[in-house]
Structure formats: C-alpha cells, structure tokens
BAKOLFI-654290 format. One record per residue (C-alpha): residue number from 1; y, x, z; residue in three letters. Coordinates in Angstrom, 3 decimals. Layout:
! BAKOLFI-654290
(rec NUM, (Y, X, Z), 'ALA');
...
! end
This chain:
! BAKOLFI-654290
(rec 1, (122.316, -49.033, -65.094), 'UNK');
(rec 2, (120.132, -45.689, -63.768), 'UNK');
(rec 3, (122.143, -43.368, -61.879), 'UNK');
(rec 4, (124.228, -40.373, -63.886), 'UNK');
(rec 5, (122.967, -36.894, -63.966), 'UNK');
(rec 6, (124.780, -34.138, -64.430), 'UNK');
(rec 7, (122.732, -32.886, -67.103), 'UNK');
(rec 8, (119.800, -35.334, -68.074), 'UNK');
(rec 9, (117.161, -32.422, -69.743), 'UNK');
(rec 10, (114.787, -35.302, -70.393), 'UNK');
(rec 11, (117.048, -36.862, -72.719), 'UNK');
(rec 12, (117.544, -33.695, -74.495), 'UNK');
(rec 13, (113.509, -32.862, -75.049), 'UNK');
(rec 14, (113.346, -36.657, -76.590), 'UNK');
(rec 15, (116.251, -35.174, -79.088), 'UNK');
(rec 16, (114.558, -32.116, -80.448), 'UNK');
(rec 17, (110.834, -33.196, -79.262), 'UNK');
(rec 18, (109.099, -32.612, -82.644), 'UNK');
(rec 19, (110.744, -29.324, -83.154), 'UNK');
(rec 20, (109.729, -28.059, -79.593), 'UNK');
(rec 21, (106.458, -29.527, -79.515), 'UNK');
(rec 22, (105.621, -27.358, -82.866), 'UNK');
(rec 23, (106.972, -24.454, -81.295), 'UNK');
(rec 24, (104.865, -24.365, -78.378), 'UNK');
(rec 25, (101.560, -25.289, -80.453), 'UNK');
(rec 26, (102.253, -22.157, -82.528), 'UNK');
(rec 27, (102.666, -20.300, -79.167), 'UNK');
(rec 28, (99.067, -21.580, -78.265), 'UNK');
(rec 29, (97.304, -20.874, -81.201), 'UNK');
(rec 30, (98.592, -17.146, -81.738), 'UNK');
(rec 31, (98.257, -16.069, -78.002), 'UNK');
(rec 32, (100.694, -13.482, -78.248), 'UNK');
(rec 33, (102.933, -14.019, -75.029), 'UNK');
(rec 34, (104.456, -10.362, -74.337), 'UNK');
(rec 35, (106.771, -9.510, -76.330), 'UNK');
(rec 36, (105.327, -12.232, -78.833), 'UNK');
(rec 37, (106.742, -12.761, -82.598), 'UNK');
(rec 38, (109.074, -15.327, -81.777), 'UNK');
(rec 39, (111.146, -12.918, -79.176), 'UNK');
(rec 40, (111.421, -10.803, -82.073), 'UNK');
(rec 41, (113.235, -13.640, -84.052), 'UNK');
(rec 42, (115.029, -15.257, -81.338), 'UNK');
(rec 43, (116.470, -11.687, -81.054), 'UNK');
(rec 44, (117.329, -11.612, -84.629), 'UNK');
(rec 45, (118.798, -14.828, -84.801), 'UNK');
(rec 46, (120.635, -14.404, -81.814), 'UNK');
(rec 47, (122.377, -10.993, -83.168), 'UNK');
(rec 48, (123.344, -13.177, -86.236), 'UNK');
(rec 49, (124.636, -15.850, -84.508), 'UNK');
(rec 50, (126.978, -13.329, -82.543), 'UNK');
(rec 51, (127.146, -11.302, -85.411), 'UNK');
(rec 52, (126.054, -8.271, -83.437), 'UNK');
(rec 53, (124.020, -5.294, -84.202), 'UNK');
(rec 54, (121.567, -5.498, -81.145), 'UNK');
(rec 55, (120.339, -8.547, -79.094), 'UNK');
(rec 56, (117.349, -7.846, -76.220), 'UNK');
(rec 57, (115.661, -10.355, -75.000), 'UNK');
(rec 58, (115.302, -10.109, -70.899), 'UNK');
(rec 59, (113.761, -12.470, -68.122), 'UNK');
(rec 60, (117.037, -14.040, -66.557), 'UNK');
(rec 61, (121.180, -13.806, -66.724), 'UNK');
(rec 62, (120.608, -11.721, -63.628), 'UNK');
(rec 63, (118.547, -9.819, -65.111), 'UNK');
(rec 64, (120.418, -9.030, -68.098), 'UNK');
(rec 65, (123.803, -8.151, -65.990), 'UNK');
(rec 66, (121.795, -5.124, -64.075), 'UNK');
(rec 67, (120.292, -3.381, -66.799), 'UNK');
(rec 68, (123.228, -3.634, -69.129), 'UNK');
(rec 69, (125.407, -2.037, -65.686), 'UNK');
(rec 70, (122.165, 0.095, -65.256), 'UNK');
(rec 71, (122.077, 1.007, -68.836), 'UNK');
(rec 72, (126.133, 2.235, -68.600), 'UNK');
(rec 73, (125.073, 4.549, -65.331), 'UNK');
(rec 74, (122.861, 6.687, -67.572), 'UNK');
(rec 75, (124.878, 6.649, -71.022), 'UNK');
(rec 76, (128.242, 7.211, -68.782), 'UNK');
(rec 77, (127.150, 9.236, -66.148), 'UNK');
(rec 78, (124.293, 10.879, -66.875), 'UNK');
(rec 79, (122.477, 9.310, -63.468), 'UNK');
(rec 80, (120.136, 6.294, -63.036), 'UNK');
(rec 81, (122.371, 4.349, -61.049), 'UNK');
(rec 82, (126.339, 4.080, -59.999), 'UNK');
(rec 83, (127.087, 4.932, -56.481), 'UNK');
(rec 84, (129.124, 3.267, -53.785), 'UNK');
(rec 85, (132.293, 5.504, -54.664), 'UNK');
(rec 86, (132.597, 3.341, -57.998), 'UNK');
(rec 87, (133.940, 0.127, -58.136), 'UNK');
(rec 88, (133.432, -2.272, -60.522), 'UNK');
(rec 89, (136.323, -4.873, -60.602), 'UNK');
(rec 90, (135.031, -8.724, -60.959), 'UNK');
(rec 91, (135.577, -12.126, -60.012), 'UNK');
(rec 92, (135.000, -13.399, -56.445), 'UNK');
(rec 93, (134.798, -17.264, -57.598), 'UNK');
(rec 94, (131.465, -17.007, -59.614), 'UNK');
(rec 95, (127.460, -16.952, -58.860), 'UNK');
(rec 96, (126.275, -14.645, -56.556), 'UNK');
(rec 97, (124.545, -12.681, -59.433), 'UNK');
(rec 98, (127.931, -11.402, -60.824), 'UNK');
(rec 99, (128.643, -9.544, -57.385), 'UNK');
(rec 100, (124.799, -8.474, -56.486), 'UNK');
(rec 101, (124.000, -6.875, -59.739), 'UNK');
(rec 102, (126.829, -4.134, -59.210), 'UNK');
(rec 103, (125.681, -3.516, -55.972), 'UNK');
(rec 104, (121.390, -3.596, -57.491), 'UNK');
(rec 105, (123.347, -0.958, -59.868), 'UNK');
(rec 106, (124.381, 1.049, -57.228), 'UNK');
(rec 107, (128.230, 0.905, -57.805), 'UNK');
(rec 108, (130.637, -1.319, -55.126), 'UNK');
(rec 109, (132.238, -4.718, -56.524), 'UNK');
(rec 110, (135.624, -4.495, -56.122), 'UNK');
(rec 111, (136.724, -8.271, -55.968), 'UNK');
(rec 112, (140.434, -9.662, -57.446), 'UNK');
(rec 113, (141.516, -13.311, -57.127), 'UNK');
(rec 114, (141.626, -15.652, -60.067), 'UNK');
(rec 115, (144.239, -17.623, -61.904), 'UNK');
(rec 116, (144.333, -21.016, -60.477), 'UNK');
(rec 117, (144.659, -22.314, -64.008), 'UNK');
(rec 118, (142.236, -21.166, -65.475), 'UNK');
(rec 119, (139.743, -20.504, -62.395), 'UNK');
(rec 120, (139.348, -17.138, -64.562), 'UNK');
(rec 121, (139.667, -13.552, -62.810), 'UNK');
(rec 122, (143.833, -12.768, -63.249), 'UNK');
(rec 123, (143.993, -9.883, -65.625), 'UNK');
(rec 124, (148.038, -9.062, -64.635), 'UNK');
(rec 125, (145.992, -8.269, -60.881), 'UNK');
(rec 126, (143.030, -6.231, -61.978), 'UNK');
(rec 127, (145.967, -3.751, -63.547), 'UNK');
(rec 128, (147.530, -3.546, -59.667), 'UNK');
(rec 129, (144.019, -2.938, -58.523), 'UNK');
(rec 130, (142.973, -0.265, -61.118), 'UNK');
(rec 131, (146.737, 1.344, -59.764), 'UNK');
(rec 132, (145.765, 0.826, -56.296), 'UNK');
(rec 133, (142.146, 2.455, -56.678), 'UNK');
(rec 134, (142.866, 5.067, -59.546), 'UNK');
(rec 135, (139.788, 6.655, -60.692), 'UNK');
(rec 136, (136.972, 4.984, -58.745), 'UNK');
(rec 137, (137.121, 2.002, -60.476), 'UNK');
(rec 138, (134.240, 2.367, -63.475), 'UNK');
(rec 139, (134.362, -1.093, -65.070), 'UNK');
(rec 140, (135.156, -4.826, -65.054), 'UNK');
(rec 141, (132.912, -7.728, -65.087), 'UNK');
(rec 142, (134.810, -11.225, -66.568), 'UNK');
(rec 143, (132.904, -13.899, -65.875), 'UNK');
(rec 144, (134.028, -16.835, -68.339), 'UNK');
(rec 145, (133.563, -20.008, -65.587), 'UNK');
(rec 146, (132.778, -22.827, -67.125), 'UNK');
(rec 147, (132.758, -21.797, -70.153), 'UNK');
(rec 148, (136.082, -21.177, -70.813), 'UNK');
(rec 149, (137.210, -17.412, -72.202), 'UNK');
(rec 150, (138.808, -14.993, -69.973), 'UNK');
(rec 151, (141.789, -13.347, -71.874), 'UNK');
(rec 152, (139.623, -10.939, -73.744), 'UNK');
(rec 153, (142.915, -9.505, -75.033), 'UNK');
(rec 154, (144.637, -8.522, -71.952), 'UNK');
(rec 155, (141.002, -7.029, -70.416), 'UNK');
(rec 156, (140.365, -4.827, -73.432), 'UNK');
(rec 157, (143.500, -3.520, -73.266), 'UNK');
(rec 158, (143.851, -2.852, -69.492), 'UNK');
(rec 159, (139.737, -1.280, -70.225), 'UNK');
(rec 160, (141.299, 0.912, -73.306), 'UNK');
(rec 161, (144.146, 2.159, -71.322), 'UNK');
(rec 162, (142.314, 3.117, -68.186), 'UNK');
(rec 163, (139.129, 4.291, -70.045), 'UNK');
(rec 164, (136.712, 1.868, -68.058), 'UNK');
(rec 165, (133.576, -0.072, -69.091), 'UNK');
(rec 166, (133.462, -3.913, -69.849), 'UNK');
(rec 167, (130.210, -6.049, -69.265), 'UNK');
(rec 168, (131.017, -9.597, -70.026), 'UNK');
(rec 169, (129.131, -12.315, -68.249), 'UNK');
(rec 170, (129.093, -15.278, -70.468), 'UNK');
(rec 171, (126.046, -17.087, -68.541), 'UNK');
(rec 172, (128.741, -20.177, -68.302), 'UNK');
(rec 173, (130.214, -19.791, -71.979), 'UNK');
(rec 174, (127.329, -19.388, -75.071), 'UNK');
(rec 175, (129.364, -20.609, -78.025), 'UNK');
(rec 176, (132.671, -19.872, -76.634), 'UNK');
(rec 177, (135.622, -17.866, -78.574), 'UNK');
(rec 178, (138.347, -15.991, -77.638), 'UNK');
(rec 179, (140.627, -15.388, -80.583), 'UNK');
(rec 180, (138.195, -16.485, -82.868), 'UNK');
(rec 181, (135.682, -14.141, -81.953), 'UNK');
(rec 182, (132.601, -15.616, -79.997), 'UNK');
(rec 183, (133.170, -14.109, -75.647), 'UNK');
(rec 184, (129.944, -11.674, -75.095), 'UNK');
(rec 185, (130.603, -9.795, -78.360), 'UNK');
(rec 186, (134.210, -8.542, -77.677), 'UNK');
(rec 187, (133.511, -6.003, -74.681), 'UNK');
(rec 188, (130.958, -3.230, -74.320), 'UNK');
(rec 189, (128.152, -5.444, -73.481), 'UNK');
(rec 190, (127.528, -9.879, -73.193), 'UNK');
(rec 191, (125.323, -10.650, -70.597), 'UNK');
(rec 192, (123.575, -14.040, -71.401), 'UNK');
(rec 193, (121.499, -16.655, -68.565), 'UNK');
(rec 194, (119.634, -19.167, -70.363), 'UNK');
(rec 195, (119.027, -21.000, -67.283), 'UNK');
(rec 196, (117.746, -24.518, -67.987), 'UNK');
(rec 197, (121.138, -25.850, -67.417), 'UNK');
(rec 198, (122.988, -23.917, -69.511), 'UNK');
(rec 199, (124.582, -24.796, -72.581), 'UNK');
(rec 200, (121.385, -23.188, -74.329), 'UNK');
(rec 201, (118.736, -23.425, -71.844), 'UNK');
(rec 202, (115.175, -22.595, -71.201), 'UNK');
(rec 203, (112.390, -24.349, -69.973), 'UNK');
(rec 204, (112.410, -21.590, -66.997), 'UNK');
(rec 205, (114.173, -18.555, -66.488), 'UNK');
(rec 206, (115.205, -16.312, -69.679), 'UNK');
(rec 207, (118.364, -14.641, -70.953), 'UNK');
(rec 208, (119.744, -11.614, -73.321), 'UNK');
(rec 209, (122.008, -8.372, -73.745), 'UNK');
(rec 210, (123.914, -8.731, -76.366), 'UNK');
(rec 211, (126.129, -5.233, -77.975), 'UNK');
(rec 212, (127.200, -3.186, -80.936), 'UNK');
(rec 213, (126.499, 0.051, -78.848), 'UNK');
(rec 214, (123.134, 1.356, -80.132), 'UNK');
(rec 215, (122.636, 3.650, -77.573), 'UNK');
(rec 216, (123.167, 1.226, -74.909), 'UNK');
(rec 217, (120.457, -1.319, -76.382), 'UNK');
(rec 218, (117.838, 1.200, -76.483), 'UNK');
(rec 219, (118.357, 1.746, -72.640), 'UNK');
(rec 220, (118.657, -1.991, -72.134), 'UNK');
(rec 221, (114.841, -2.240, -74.077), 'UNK');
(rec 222, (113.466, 0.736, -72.107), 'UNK');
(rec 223, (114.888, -0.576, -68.646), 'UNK');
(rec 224, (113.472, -3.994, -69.695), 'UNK');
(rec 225, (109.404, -2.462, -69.697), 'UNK');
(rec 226, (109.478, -0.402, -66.688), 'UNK');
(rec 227, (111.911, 1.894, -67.744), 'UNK');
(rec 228, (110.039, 3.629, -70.630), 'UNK');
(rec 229, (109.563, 3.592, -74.460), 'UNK');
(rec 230, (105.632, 4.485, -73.583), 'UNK');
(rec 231, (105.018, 2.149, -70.889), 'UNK');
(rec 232, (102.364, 4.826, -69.636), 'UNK');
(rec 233, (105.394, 7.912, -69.663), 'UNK');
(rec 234, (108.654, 6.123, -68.388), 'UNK');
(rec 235, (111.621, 7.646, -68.172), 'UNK');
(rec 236, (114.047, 5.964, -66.160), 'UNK');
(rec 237, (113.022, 3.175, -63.000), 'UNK');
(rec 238, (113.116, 0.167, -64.876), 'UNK');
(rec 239, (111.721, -3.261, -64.187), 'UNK');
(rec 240, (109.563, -6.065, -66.022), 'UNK');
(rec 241, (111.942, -7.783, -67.463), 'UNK');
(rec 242, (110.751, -9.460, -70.821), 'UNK');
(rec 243, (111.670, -12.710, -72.225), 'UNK');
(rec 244, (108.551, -14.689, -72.580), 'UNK');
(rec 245, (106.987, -15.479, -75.761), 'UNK');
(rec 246, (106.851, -19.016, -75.341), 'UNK');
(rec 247, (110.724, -18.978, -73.767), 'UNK');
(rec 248, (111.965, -17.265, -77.053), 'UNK');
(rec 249, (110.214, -20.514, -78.369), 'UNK');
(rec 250, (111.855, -22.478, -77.086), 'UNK');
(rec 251, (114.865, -21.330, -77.513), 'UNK');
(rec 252, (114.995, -20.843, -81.656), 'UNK');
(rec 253, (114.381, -24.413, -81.357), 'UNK');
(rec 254, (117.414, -25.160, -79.118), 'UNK');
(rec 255, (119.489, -22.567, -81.143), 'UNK');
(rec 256, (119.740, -24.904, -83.902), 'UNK');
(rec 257, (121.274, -27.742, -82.000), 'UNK');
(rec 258, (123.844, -25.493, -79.776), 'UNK');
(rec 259, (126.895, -26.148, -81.535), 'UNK');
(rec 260, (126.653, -29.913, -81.989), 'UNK');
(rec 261, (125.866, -30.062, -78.476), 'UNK');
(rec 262, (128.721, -27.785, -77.756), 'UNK');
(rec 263, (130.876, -30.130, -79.872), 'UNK');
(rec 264, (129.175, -33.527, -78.292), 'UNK');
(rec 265, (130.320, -31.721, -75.032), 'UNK');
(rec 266, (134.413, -31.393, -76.542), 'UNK');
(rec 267, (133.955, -35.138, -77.068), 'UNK');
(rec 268, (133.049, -36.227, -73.982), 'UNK');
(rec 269, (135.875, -33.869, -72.200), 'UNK');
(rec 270, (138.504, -35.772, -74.726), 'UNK');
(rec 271, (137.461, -39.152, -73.167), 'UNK');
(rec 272, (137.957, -37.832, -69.457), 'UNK');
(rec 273, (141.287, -35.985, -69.875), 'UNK');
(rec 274, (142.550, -38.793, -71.822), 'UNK');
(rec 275, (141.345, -41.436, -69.418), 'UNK');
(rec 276, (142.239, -40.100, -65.994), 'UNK');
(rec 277, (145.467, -37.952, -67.084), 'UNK');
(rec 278, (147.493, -40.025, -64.977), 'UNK');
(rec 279, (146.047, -39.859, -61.672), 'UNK');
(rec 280, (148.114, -37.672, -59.450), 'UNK');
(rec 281, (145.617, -36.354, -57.159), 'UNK');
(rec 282, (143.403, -34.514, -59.810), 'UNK');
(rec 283, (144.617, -31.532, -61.546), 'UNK');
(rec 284, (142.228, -31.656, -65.101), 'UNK');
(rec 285, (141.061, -28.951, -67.490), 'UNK');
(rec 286, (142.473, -28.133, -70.163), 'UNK');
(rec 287, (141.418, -28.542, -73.581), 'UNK');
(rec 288, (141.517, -25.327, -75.164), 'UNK');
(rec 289, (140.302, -23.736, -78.554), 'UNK');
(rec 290, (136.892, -21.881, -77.595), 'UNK');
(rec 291, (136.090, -23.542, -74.684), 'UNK');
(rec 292, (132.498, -24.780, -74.553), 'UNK');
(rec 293, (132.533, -26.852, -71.216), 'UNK');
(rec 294, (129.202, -25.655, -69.263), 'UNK');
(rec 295, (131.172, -28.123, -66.755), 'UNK');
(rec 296, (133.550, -30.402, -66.601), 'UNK');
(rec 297, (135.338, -29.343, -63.277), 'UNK');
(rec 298, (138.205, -31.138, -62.184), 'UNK');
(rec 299, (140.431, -30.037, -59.066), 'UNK');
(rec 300, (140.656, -32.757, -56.371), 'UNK');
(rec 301, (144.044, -32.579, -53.986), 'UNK');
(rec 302, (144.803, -33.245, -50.342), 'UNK');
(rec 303, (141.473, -32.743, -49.022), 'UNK');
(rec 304, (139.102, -35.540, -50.569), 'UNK');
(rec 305, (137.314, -33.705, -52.666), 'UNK');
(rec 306, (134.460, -33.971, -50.392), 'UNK');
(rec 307, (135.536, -37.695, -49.824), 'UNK');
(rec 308, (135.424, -38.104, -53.874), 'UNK');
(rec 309, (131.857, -36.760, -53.985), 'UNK');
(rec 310, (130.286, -39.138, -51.845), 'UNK');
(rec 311, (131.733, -41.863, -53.800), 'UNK');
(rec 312, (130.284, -40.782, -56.694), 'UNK');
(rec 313, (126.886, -40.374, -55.106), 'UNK');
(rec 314, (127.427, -43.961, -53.837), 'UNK');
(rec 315, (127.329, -44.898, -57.440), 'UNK');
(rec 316, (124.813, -43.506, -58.706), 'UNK');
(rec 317, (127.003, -40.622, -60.615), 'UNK');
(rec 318, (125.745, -36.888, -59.832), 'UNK');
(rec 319, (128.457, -34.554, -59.088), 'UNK');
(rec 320, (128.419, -30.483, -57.865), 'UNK');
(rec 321, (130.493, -27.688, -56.494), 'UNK');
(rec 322, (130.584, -25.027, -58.346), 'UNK');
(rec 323, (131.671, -23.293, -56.091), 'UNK');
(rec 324, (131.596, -23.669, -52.286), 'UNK');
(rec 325, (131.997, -20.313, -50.881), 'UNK');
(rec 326, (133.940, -17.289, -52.678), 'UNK');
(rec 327, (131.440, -14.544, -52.800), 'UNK');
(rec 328, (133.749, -12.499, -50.225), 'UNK');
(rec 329, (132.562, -14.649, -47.900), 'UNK');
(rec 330, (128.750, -14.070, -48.026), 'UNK');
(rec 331, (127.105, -12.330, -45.920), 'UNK');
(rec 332, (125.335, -10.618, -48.121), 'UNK');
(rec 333, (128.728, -8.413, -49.407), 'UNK');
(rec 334, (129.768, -7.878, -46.078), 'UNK');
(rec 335, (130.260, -3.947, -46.217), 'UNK');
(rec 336, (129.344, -3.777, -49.543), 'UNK');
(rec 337, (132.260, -4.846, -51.710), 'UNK');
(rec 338, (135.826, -4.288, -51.552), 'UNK');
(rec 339, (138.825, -6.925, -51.602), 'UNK');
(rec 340, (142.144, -6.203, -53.390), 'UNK');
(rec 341, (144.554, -8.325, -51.651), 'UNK');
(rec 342, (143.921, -11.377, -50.602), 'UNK');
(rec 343, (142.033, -13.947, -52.806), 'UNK');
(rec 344, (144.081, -17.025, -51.941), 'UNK');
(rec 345, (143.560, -18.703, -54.696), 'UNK');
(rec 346, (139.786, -18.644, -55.015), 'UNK');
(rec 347, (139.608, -19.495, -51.492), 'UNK');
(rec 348, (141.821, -22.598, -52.298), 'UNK');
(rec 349, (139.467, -23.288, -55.380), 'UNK');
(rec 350, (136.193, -23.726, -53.493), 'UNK');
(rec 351, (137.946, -26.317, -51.366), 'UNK');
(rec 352, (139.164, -28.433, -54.240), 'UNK');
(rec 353, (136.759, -28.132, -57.482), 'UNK');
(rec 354, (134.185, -30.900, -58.072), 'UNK');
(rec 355, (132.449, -31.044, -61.690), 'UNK');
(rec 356, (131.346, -34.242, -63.035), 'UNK');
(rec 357, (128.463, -34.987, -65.944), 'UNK');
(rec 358, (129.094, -33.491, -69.119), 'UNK');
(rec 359, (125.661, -34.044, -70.500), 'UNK');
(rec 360, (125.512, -33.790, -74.055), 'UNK');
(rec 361, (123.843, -37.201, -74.698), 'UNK');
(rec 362, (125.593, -39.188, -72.306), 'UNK');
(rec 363, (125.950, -42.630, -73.656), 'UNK');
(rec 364, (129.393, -44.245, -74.017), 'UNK');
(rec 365, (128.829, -46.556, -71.198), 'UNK');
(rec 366, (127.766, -43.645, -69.107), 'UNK');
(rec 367, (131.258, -42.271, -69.652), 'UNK');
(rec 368, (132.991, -45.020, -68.425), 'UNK');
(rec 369, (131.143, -45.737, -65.679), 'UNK');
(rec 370, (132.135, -42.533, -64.309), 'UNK');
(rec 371, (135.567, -42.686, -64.868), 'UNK');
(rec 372, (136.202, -46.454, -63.526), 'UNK');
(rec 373, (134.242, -45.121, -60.564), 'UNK');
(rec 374, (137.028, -41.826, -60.024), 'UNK');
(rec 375, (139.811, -44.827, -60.646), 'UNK');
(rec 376, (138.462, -46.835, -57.914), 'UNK');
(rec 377, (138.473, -44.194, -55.698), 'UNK');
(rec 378, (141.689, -43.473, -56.279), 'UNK');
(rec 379, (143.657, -46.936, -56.031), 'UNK');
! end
C-alpha cells in the first residue's frame, strides 16, 4: 500500500474534477481575473451559506484577520491603526498569523493559556485578564483549533459586559457550530483562510471577512484595494488584497462538496476514537456537536510523542505538530505581546499533540492501517 498523507489533495481534484475543470475554462475564456464575476458569487454564496449580510473576498486568512482588526481601528477609534497601549486578548497555542496581525494592526496581543481539553483559549481566564488590564484591553481573538468551537457563549458575554470587540478566527473551523449557529458569524467579525489544506481550500492562497456590521464591510472592501473606494483617491493605507478570480472559482466548486466532506471527516474520527479508546497513553478528542475536524489531534503522554511520530513515518503514515512552539516563545513577539500568567498548559500542549490523517477520502483500509500502526507502537 502507498504511504498515508495527511490530506491527499490529488484524490480530492479526481472527486470534483469535471466541476473544477469547467470552472477554470470559464475563467479562461472571460479573462476577467480582478475582481472577476465569480468573486462576486462566491461572495454571495458564501454570505448565504453563513447566513450573513456581508462576505469580502480577500487574498489569505492572514489577510483577512488584519483588515477586519484594521477595519475596527477606524470604525472604533476613529484612527488607522490600534496602538501598543491596546491589547487584544488571544490564544498563544495557534498560527503565528493570529498573534502578528494584532501587532500589523498596531494594537499589543495580550496572550491567555488554553483549556487543556479543549486546546481552546479558557474563557473563565480572559475575564481575570480583562480585571487585571482594565481598559486597555480592546478585543479578543478566539481561534477555534482544529476546528472545534470556542465557547461562543461565555466570549460574547465576557465581550458584552466589558464593551470589547470580537474577531473570530475560524481558519481551522469552516462548517463548524456553536449552539447551532455556524463559529465566524456569532462575533463582530469571522476571519476565514482558505489555505489549500483547509477544510475548504484553494488551489493557492485565498480567504474572506465574513459580518453583519455594514459599516465594517465597507472598510474591509476599501482596505482590501489600497485603501480606497476610487483606487486613484484612497482614503485609508490599505493593501492589495483581492481574492483572485480564478480562486473564487475554485472555490464555488468546492463549496458544494464542504459539508459531505465535513461529514466524511465525523466518520473517519468515529473509527479512531472508537478504535484506540483504550490505550492509556493517548488522551483523544472528543466528539462534539459542531466540530468539523480540520485535524484529528490526539495528545501523546510520557514523552513519546516524538517517539510515536517516527513510527508513523516508518510506515508510511504522515503525521504533524500542530503546534511545536507556543507563540510566546517566538522571537518575533518578544517585546511585543504581553503574557497573563503563565501559559502552562499550552506549553504542555506543544510537547504532547500529534495529528494524524483525516483526509476526507481516505479509504477504509487506509484507516486501519493507521490505527494497527498506533497499536503496535503501543504494546
């Protein structure tokens, strides 16, 4: 048998080739890639699918974090950017993107340790830390890792009570509910990364601002083409930040198929809890309503995670950390973010998580391979 990928993209072209072939011919024979008609629909679709008023189409997940925090600096404050004296409260076990955003927008990232269950930023701590830091902290960033929600409840109210703004980052989580509404839609803005990998990906790099908050999408769409309604009389310093015509392509395509795959994904995460629920030294998701499983991460005790991995690779089975360093520890924040308290627990997490394929299409066999081969390990 070939070796397991984490993802197998291949596979899923083969599944929807037809479909995306079309799409791309159409892209070819109209020529319009800025701005093209099919961004226009993907951005229509996409703001019924969410059941939003406004969806804006932008280059990357990264992309769409700064200007929706850029776009909040000039609707809440009047000024282009934040500045160091705010603090935005977020997650320290994430991408790098979630942290350098805030600081691209000028404010300070204020980082609070997680919930080990959950990997999830602890809400019952960002309330100490708001106490702690009073009125310099602006706004919270949830990240939903893995694509499981954050407790949307408990961060709306904590945002309500001390009057601060919340930008969700759901690059990890497209599909994903909390309390029956989809995560992106419930706080002031959804960031979206449609990052190849992602549960809806690209064929490069594209993603989206999604929000009911009218005022806030025009900003996002002016910040988006160099910071202007008339590109030749901007307003504000923006960027080029468009989704491609051909991306948005894509994309509607891929749309279509995002909640079988999502489902397909459930499936497969069934199989593994079920199968390796009785090994000791592995501490497995959970299976919750909403969660979409961008990975399958499983938490690896005494110290052979690392031992676990190369077994895998031995066998031909594809495995990651996601992630290996806590953003605290980056150089790259050093003086520019604050910690509240110590972040124990995400430290503890980058030493123990190890995800394992949770590709749509695996095959049956596939499935089993990789679990007789985390048995063996473990006898």
């Amino acid at each position: 048998m070939k070796g397991i990928p984490m993802l197998d993209l291949y596979a899923e072209y083969l599944y929807m080739k037809d479909d995306i072939d079309n799409a791309i011919k159409k892209c070819l024979e109209h020529q319009k890639w800025i701005l093209g008609p099919e961004v226009v629909e993907f951005e229509r679709k996409l703001s019924k699918y969410f059941e939003v008023r406004n969806c804006i189409g932008v280059s990357s997940g990264t992309d769409a974090l700064l200007l929706a925090i850029r776009a909040l600096a000039i609707k809440k404050k009047g000024d282009e950017f934040w500045n160091t004296d705010d603090l935005v409260i977020t997650t320290p076990f994430t991408f790098t993107a979630t942290g350098d955003t805030i600081i691209r927008a000028g404010a300070m990232p204020l980082f609070v340790d997680i919930d080990p269950s959950t990997y999830n930023i602890d809400s019952k701590k960002i309330i100490r830390a708001i106490e702690e830091y009073r009125d310099k902290v602006v706004g919270i960033v949830p990240v939903h890792l893995y694509g499981l929600p954050c407790n949307m409840d408990e961060i709306m109210e904590i945002a309500k009570k001390f009057n601060v703004f919340v930008v969700e980052d759901t690059a990890q989580a497209f599909g994903s509910k909390w309390s029956n509404k989809k995560v992106g839609t419930i706080g002031d803005i959804g960031a979206l990364s449609f990052f190849p990998s992602k549960n809806l990906g690209s064929f490069g790099d594209a993603g989206a601002v999604i929000t009911n908050d009218d005022e806030i999408s025009e900003l996002v769409r002016m910040l988006r083409v160099h910071g202007g309604r008339d590109k030749y009389n901007v307003d504000y310093l923006g960027y080029k930040a468009r989704l491609d015509t051909i991306q948005a392509a894509i994309l509607l395509v891929k749309l279509k198929y995002i909640d079988e795959f999502n489902e397909k994904r459930r499936k497969i995460v069934q199989i593994y809890n079920e199968s390796l629920k009785n090994i000791e030294e592995i501490v497995l998701p959970s299976i919750v309503d909403g969660h979409v499983y961008h990975q399958y991460t499983i938490r690896i005790l005494d110290g052979r995670r690392d031992a676990l991995k190369k077994h895998l690779s031995e066998k031909g089975i594809d495995s990651m950390v996601y992630y290996p360093l806590p953003l605290q520890k980056m150089k790259v924040f050093e003086g520019r973010s604050k910690i509240f308290e110590e972040l124990k627990e995400s430290e503890k997490a980058s030493r123990e998580v190890l995800s394992i394929p949770i590709e749509p299409l695996m095959k049956e066999e596939e499935v089993c391979k990789v679990i007789e081969a985390i048995k063996e390990f473990f006898k």
